[in-house]
Each structure stands twice: as structure tokens, then as C-alpha cells.
C-alpha positions, 0 to 999 in steps of 0.5 A, a space after each residue: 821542370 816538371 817536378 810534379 806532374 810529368 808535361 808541366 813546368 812553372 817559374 816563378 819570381 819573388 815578390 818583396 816590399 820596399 823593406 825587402 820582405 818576402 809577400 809572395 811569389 808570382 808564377 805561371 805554369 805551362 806545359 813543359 815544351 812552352 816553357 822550355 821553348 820560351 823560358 827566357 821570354 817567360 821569365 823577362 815578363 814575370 820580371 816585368 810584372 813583378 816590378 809594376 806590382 812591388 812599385 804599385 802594390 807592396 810599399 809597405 
């Protein structure tokens, strides 16, 4: 939260193939009172995203 630059914040979630190895992140960056406001609903649909790309994008 607002680690770099003061009024924006960013999660983020992992990406891993089907052996478990770390290929990326996926994140988004906002200002700090979207994200601390939403944060919740922010990180479910990183989540959400996350699992179509690993099932779609990272079998190997």
C-alpha cells in the first residue's frame, strides 16, 4: 500500500504452471482509496483471472 509512490497501491496474485512453477504475476495498480475501498472485490477477481490464464495459458 502505497509503497512506491504516495496515492497508489497494487495487488497482485501469482501465476504457476501445472508443476507448480512460478511464470508471473498478474496485478493492478490503482489509486490507494480504490483499492483500499475495494480491496476484496479487487483480489477475488485477480483470483478469478488468475485460474482462467493458469488453466488456459501455463500447462507446461
Amino acid at each position: 500500500m502505497e509503497e512506491i509512490d504516495i496515492g497508489v497501491s497494487s495487488i497482485a496474485v501469482p501465476l504457476f504452471n501445472t508443476r507448480g512453477e512460478l511464470k508471473g504475476t498478474l496485478s493492478i495498480a490503482a489509486s490507494a482509496a480504490v483499492v483500499n475501498n475495494h480491496f476484496k472485490n479487487i483480489l477475488t477477481d485477480l483470483k478469478q483471472a488468475r485460474n482462467i490464464i493458469e488453466y488456459n495459458r501455463l500447462g507446461s
